[in-house]
N, C-alpha and C positions, 0 to 999 in steps of 0.2 A: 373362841376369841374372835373379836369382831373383824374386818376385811378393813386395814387402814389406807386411806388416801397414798398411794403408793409411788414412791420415783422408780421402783423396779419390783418386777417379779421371778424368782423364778422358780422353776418347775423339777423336781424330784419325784424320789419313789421311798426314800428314808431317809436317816436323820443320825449323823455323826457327832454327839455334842462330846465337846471340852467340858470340863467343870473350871476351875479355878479360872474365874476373872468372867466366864461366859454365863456361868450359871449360878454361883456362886462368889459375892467378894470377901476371898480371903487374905485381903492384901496389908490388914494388919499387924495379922499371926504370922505371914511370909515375912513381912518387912523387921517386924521383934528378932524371928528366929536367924534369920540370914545378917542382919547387923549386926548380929552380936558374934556370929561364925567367922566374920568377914574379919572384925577385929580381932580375933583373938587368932589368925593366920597371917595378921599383918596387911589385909587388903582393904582399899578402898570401899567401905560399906556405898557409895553411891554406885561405882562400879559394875560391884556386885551383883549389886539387885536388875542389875542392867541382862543380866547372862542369865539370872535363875527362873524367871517365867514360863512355864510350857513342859521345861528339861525336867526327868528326875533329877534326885539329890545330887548322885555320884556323880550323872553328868554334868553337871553343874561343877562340880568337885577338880574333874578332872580337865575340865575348861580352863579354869581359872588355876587349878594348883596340876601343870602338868612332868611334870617333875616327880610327881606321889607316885608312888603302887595303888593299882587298882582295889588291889583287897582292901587297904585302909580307908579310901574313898565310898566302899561298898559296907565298910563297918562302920564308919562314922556316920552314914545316911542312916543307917538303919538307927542311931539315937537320935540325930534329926527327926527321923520319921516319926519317932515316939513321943517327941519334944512338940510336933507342930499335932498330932492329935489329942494331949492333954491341954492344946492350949486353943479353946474354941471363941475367947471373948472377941468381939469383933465379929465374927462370923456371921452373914449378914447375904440373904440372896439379892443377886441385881435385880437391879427396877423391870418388874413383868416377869419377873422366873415364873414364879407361881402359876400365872394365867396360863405363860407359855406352854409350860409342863404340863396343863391340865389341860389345851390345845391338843397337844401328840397324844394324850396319852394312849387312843387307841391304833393310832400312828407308827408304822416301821421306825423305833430309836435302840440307839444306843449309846453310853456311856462310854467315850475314850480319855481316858486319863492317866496323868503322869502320876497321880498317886498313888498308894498301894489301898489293898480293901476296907482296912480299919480306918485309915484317915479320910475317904471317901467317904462311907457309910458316916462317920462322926460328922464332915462337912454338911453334907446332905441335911443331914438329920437337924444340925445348929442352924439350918440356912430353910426349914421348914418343907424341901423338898423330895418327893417320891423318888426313892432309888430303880433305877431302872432296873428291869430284869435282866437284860444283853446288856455285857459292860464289860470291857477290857481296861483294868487295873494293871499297873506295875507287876506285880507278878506275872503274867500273863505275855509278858513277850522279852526278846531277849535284848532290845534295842531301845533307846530310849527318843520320844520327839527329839529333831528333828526327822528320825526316820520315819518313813512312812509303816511299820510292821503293827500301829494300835490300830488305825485306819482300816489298814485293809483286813486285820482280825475283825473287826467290828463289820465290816461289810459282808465278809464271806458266814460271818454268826448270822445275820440279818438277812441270809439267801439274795444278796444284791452285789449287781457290778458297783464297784464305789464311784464309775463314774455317772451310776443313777443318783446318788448320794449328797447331799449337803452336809456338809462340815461345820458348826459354828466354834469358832477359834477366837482367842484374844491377842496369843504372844505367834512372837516373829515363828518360836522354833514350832509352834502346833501349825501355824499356816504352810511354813516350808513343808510337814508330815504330810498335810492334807493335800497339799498339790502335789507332792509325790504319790500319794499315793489315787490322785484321777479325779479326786474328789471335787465337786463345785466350795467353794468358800466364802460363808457371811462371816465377815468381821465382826465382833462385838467389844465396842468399849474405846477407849483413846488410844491402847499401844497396838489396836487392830488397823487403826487408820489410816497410816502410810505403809501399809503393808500390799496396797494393792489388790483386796478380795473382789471376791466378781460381784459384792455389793457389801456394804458396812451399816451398820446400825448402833447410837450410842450406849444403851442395851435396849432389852425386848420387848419393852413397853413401843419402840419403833416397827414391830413385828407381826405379821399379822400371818393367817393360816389358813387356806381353806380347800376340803377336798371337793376336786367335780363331780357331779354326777358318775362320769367315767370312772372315778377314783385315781385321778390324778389330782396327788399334792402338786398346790402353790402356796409358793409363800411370797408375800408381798412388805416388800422394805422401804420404809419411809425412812429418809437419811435425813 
């Protein structure tokens, strides 16, 4: 990937990526799946979609309907889960995924996400992008964004302090994880924008990569 005319650089040792909304836009199949949840519990489908970004399902569940049992919130996700991977139309990667991803590839990454491994792997794959090989899925930790526990799995997977680490995030609750958890953080996309990252990009076509001779990754963001 070429070295773009840059407002900021900065300097890491590996690569924390979000999928949904960072790497992938699946704000279609979220926005179908979640409206129709929203309604059919009596809530606000604009609301809604305000709280579900970042969060897994339940969390999202038990945000909004706190009053449930957790078990129902964790059995209902799981037909969510199955509902949002038979439904890939839309699925669609952001502008420069491609480039980008074939940038790191031989690059310290990992995959942190709120989804589990079939609905990952299906995004990826609809959204024409290499599944990473380190990736910390929903299964994989007992906490969901906003906590920091996918972060710093993906960092200690990655033999790195995560605050060597860059994060790319979209939503409120994946950037709250990443700064808990030491991370540096590029925003990607519109709900990353008033989020405060230590640099923001509209997606990664603004992105650019280059290692130094030393082997020191920069990456340079043109806003």
């Amino acid at each position: 990937m070429a070295v773009l005319p840059s407002s900021k650089t900065i300097v890491c040792k590996a690569f924390l990526l979000d999928m949904d909304g960072t790497l992938v836009n699946s704000d279609a199949v979220v926005e179908r799946v979640w409206h129709r949840w929203a309604l059919e519990h009596d809530l606000d489908p604009v609301a809604t979609l305000t709280v579900v970004h970042g969060r897994q399902g339940h969390a999202t569940m038990a945000a909004l309907l706190p009053d449930r049992p957790a078990e129902e919130n964790y059995a209902e996700n799981r037909l969510m889960l199955a509902m949002e991977t038979a439904d890939m139309e839309g699925v669609v990667p952001i502008l420069g995924a491609p480039a980008f991803m074939a940038a790191i590839a031989a690059l310290p990454h990992a995959l942190v996400t709120s989804a589990d491994e079939a609905l990952a792997q299906s995004r990826m794959t609809a959204a024409g992008l290499p599944m990473p090989v380190v990736r910390v899925t929903a299964e994989g930790v007992g906490a969901s964004k906003p906590h920091p526990e996918g972060f710093l799995k993906g960092a200690a997977e990655l033999g790195f302090d995560p605050a060597d680490c860059l994060a790319l995030e979209d939503s409120e609750a994946g950037v709250a994880a990443a700064r808990a958890a030491g991370a540096q953080v590029l925003g990607i996309g519109p709900r990353a924008a008033t989020l405060s990252p230590d640099a923001h990009a509209s997606d990664l076509t603004q992105v650019g990569v280059e290692v130094s001779p030393e082997g020191e990754i920069r990456v340079h963001v043109r806003s």
